[in-house]
C-alpha positions in Angstrom: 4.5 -22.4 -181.0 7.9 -23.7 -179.3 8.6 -26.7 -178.4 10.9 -27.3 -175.5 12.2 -31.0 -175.4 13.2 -31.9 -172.1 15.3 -34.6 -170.6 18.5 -35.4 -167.8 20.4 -37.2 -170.4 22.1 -34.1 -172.5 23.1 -37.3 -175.0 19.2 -38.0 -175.8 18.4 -34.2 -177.1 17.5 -33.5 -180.3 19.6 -30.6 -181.8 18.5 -26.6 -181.9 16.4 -25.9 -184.2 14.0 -22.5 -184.5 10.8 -23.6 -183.4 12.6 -26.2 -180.8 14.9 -25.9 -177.4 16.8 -29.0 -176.2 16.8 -28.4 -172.5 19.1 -30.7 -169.9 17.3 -31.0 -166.7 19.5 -31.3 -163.4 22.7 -31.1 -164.9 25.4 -29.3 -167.1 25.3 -29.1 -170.6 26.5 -31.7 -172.8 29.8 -31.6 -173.9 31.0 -30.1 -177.3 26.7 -29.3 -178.5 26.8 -25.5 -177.7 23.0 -25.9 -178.8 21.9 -26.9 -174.8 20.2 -24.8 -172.4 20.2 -26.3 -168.8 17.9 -25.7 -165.5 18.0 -27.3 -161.9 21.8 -28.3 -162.3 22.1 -27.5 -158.6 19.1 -29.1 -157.5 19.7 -33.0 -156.9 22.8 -32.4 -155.2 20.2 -29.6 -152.4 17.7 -32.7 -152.8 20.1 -35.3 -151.3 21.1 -33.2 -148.5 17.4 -33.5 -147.1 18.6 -36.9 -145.9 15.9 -38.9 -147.0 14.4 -40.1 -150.4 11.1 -38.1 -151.5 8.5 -39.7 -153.2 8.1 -40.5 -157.1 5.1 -38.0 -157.3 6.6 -35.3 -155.7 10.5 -35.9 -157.9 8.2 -35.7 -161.3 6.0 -32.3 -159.6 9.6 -30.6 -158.9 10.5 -31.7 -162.5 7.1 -30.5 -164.2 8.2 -27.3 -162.2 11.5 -26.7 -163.6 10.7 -27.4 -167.0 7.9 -24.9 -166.7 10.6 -22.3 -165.3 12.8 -22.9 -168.2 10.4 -22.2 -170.7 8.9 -18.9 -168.8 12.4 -17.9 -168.9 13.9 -19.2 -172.1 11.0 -18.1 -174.5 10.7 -14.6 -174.7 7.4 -12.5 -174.7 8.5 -9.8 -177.0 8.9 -12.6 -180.0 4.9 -13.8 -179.2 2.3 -12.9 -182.2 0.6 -10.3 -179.9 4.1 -9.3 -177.7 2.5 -11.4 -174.6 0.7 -14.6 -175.1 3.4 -17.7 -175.4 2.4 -20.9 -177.0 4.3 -24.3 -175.5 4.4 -27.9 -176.4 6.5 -30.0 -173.7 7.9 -33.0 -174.7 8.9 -33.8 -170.9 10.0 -37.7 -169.0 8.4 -38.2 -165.8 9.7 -41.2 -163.8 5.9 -42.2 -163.3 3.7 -40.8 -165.7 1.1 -43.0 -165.4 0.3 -40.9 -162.6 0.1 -37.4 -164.1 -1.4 -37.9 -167.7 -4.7 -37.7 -166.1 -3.7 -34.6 -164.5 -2.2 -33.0 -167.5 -5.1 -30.6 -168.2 -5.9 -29.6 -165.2 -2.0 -28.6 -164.8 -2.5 -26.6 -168.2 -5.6 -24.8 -167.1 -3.7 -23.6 -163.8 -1.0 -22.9 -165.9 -2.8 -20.6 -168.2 -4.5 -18.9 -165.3 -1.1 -18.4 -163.8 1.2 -17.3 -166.5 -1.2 -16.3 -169.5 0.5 -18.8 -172.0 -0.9 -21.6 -174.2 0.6 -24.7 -172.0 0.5 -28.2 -173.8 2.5 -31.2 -172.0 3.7 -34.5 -173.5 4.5 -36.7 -170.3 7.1 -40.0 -171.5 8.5 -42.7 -169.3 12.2 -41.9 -168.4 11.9 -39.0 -166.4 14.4 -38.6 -163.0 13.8 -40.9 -160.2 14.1 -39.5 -156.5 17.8 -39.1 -156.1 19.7 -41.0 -152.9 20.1 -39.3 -150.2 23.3 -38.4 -148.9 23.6 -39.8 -145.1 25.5 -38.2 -142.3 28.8 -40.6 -142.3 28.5 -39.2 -146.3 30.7 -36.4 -144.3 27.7 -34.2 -146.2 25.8 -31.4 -144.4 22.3 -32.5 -144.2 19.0 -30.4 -143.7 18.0 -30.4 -140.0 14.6 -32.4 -140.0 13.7 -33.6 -136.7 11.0 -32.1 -134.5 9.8 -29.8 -137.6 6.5 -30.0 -138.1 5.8 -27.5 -141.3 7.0 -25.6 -144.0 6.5 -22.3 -144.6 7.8 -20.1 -147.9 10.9 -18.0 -146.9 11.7 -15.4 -149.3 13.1 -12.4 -148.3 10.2 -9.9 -148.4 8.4 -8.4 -145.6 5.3 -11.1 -145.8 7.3 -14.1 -145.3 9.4 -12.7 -142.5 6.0 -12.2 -140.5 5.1 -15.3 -141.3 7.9 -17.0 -139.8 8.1 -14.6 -137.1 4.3 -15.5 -136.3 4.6 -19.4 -136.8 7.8 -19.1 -134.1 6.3 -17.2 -131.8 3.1 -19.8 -131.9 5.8 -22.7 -130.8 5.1 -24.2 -134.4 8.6 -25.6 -135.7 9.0 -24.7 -139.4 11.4 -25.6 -142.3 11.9 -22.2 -143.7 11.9 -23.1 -147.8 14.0 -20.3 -150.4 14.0 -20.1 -154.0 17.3 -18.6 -153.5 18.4 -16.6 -156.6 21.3 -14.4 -156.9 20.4 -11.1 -154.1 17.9 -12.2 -152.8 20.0 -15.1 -150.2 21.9 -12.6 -148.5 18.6 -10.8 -147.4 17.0 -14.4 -146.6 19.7 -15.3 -144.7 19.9 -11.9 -142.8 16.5 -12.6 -141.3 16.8 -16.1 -140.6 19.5 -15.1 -138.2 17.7 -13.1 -136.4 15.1 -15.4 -136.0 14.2 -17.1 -132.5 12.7 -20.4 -131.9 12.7 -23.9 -133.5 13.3 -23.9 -137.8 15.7 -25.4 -140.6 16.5 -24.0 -144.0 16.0 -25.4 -147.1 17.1 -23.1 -150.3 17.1 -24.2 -153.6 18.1 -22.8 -156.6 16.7 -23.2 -160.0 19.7 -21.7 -162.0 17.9 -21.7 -165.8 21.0 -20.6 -168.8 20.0 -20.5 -172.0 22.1 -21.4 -174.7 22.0 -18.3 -176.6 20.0 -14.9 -176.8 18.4 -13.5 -174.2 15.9 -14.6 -171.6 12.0 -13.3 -170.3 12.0 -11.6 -167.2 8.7 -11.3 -166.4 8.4 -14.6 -164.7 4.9 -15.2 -163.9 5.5 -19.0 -163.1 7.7 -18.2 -160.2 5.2 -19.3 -157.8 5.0 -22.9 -158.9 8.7 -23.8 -158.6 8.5 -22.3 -154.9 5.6 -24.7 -154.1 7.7 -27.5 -155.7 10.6 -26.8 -153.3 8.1 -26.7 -150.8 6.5 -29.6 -151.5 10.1 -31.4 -151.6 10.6 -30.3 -148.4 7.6 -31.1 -146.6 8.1 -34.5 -147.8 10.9 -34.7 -146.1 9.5 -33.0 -142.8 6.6 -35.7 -143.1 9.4 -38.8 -143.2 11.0 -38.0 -140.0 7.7 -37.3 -138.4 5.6 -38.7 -139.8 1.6 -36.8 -140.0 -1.2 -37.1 -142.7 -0.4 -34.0 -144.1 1.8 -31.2 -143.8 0.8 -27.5 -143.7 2.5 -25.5 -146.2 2.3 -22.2 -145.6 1.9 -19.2 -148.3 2.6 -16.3 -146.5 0.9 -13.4 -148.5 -0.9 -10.7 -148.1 -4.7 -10.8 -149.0 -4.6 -7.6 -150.9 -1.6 -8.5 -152.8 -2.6 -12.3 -153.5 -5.7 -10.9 -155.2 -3.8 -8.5 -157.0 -7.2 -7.0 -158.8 -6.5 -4.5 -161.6 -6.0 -1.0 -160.3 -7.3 0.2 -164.0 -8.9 -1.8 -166.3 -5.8 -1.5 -168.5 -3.7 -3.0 -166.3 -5.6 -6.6 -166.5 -3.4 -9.4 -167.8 -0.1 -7.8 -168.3 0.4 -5.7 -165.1 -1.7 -7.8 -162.7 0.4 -11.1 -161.6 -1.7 -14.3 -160.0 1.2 -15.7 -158.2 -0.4 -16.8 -155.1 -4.1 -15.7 -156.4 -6.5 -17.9 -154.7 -7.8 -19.8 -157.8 -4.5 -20.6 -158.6 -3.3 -21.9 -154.9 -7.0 -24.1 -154.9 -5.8 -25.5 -158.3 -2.7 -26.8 -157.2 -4.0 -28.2 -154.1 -6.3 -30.4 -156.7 -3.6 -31.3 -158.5 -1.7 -32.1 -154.9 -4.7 -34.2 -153.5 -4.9 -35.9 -157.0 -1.2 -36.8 -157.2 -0.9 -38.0 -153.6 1.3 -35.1 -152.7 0.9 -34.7 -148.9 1.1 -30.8 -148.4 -2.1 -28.9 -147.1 -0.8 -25.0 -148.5 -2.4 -22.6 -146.5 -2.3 -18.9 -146.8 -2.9 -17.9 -142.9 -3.1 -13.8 -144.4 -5.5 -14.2 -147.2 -8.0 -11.6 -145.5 -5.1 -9.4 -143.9 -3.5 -6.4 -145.5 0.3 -5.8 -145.5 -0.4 -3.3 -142.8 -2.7 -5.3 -140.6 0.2 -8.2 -141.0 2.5 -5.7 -139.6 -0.1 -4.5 -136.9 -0.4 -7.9 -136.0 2.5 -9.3 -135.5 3.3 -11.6 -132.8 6.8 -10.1 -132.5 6.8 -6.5 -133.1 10.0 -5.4 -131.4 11.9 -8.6 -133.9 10.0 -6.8 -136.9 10.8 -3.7 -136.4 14.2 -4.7 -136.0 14.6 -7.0 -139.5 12.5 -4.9 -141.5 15.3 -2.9 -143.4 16.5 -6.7 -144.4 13.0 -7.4 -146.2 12.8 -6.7 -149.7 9.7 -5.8 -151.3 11.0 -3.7 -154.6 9.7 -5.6 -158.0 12.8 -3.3 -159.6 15.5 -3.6 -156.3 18.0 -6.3 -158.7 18.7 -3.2 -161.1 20.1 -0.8 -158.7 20.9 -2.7 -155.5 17.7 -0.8 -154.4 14.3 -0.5 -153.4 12.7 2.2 -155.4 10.1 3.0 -153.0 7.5 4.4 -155.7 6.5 0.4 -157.7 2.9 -0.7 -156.3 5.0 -3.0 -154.1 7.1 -0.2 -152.6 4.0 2.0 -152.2 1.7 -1.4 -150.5 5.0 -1.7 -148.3 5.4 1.7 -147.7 1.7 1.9 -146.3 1.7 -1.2 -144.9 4.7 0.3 -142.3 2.6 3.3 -142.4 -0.7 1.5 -141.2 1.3 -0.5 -138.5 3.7 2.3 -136.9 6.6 0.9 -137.3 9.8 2.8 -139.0 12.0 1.2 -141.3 15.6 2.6 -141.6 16.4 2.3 -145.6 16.8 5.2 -148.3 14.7 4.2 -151.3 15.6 5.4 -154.8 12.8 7.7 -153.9 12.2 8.7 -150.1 9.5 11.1 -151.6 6.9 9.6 -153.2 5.4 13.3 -154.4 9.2 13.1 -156.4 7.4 11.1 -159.1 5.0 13.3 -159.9 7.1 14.7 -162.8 9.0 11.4 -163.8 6.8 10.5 -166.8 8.1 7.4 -167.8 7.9 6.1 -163.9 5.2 7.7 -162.1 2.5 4.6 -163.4 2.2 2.5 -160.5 1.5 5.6 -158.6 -1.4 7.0 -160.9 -2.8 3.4 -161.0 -3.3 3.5 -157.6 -4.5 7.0 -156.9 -7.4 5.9 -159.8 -8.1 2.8 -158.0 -8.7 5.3 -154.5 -10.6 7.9 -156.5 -13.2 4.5 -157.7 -13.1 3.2 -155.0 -15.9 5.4 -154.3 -18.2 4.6 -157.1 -17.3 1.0 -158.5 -18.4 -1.7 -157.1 -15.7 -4.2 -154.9 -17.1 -7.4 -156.0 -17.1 -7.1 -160.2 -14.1 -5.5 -159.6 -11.9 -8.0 -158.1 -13.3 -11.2 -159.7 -11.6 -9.6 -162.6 -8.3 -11.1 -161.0 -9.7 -14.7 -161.3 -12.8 -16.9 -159.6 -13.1 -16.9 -156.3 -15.4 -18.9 -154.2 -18.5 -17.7 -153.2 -18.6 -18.8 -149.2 -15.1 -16.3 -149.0 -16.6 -13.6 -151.1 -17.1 -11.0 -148.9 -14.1 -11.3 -147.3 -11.9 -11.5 -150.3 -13.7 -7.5 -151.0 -13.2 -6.3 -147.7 -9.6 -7.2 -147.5 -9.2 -5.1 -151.0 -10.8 -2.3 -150.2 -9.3 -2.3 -146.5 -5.7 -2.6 -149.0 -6.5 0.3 -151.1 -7.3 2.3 -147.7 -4.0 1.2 -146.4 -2.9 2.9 -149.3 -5.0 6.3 -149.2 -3.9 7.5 -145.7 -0.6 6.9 -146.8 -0.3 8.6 -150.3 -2.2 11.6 -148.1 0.5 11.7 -145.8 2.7 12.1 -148.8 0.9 14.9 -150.2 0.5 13.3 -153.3 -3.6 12.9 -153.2 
């Protein structure tokens, strides 16, 4: 097990140890220690420039976020007992914890459901209040607030352009929220320009360095800090006009939010839940139980990629963005999309399905190029088994592998998969490579 001690005040960290990481939240490392890793240094400063001062509850859900980041990232899977599963014990000050201690296991259940790992939380007074905002005659440039009346998850990808692209065009007024790391801004920003109606920006940074030694990269928690950002800013939407709730939107495909094993080998390890229904339910419990005002809503759950791009309210401004989306899981290596990861491929079909043509050279244009690349060519065989059973094995067993889902949406939830996996059939065809 490691235990990841947690606080703002580098001076009130215990030192390194193996077994233990002294982590300083929302700020640089302490002077002269060596032994710190930090996360969220350039957070409070993006916080303040919202304008207005976000509630206690939602401050200690964007630190719970953060310091569930830092360990995703600082503990490596590799160094687990079995190479995957990651046990934690949080030592981590909330500036009301009163609040969340009867929430704590429910937040480790989702946890586990999300990420896999062994989650175990110690909530202590202390913790970050809501910073001060900065105010205009501060000379600062503040988040444009006023008349918005949503947020909706920007990240780059092809998803949460049509998302925005379909809120605009429905006169809804969003704040477009980022998890901006390093590559992935430029493209956000790219589409955000070429955007037309009424929205505001909000991108955030999480930043995590370790101290030493290297850092996980599989990231499986990513999804909570974006809903934390999220949440931050619809809290901010909701204090300059004011509503009972405001709709955050998830914009994901349903095929991909499922994300159902294409082979029953690649359960757990290959098959991600970030925006899995069970998952996006369980933090809405936790919302509703913490007074978090935020209603998330996926408007795509029963769309494919393709019927997303079919269907969007702005075809012409799609078609015309489209080589700015990224939709790679392996782009950040190379500087580009490799065209032949499940993502790739679901894009691929997706632009396939909707007729529209996208202008970009992948590392492979040819998907049939693949064929002969053994230590490469896995996503692709996964998915031509998946089409093959498709056939034979039964949609419903098959994607409540991926994780509960309710029983009113079932038959929806199977249609959108196997409408997904057709998608991706009379593409692969078209390739030759069926």
């Amino acid at each position: 097990m490691t235990h990841l001690v947690f606080h703002h005040n580098h001076q009130l960290l215990p030192p390194a140890r193996e077994g233990l990481l002294p982590v300083q939240l929302y700020g640089l490392s302490g002077q002269g220690r060596g032994d710190i890793s930090i996360i969220g240094n350039p957070v409070i400063d993006k916080v303040r420039r919202l304008g207005v001062r976000i509630p206690s509850q939602v401050m200690d859900f964007l630190t719970i976020a953060l310091a569930v980041t830092a360990a995703d990232t600082f503990v490596r899977r590799s160094d687990s007992e079995d190479g995957w599963t990651r046990q934690f014990a949080i030592q981590l000050p909330l500036h009301e914890p009163a609040r969340w201690v009867p929430l704590k296991k429910g937040l480790e259940r989702a946890l586990h459901f999300l990420s896999g790992d062994m989650w175990d939380f110690e909530f202590l007074e202390g913790g970050h209040p809501p910073p001060v905002p900065y105010r205009r005659r501060d000379r600062f440039q503040l988040v444009r607030l006023r008349g918005l009346d949503s947020v909706c998850l920007f990240s780059g990808g092809m998803d949460s352009a049509i998302g925005a692209i379909d809120l605009l065009a429905r006169g809804r007024a969003p704040l477009l929220v980022s998890h901006a790391y390093k590559g992935d801004k430029t493209h956000q920003e790219q589409i955000a320009q070429a955007l037309a109606g009424r929205y505001s920006r909000f991108e955030v940074n999480a930043d995590p360095h370790l101290y030493t030694g290297e850092t996980d990269i599989t990231m499986r928690t990513r999804s909570l800090n974006f809903l934390a950002f999220a949440a931050v800013g619809a809290c901010a939407v909701q204090a300059v006009s004011p509503q009972e709730e405001v709709d955050l939107f998830v914009p994901e495909n349903g095929f991909i939010s499922l994300n159902a094993p294409l082979t029953p080998r690649r359960i757990g390890t290959l098959s991600t839940r970030t925006t899995h229904p069970h998952f996006i339910d369980s933090i809405q419990r936790i919302f509703e139980a913490a007074e978090i005002p935020c209603q998330i809503i996926n408007p795509y759950q029963f769309k494919t990629k393709g019927q997303m791009s079919a269907d969007c309210q702005n075809r012409k401004l799609l078609a015309d963005i489209v080589d700015n989306t990224v939709s790679c899981s392996h782009w950040k290596r190379s500087n580009q999309q490799c065209g032949i990861c499940v993502p790739c491929i679901i894009r691929r079909a997706a632009l396939h399905a909707g007729g529209i043509t996208e202008g970009i050279e992948y590392t492979f244009n040819a998907v049939a190029d693949i064929l002969d690349e053994t230590d490469r060519r896995d996503d692709l065989l996964a998915l031509r088994i998946a089409i093959t059973q498709k056939a034979t094995r039964k949609p419903g067993p098959w994607i409540a592998d991926s994780g509960p889902l309710p029983a009113v949406d079932f038959e929806a939830y199977q249609k959108v998969f196997l409408d997904g996996l057709n998608e991706v059939e009379s593409f692969l065809n078209d390739e030759r490579v069926l």
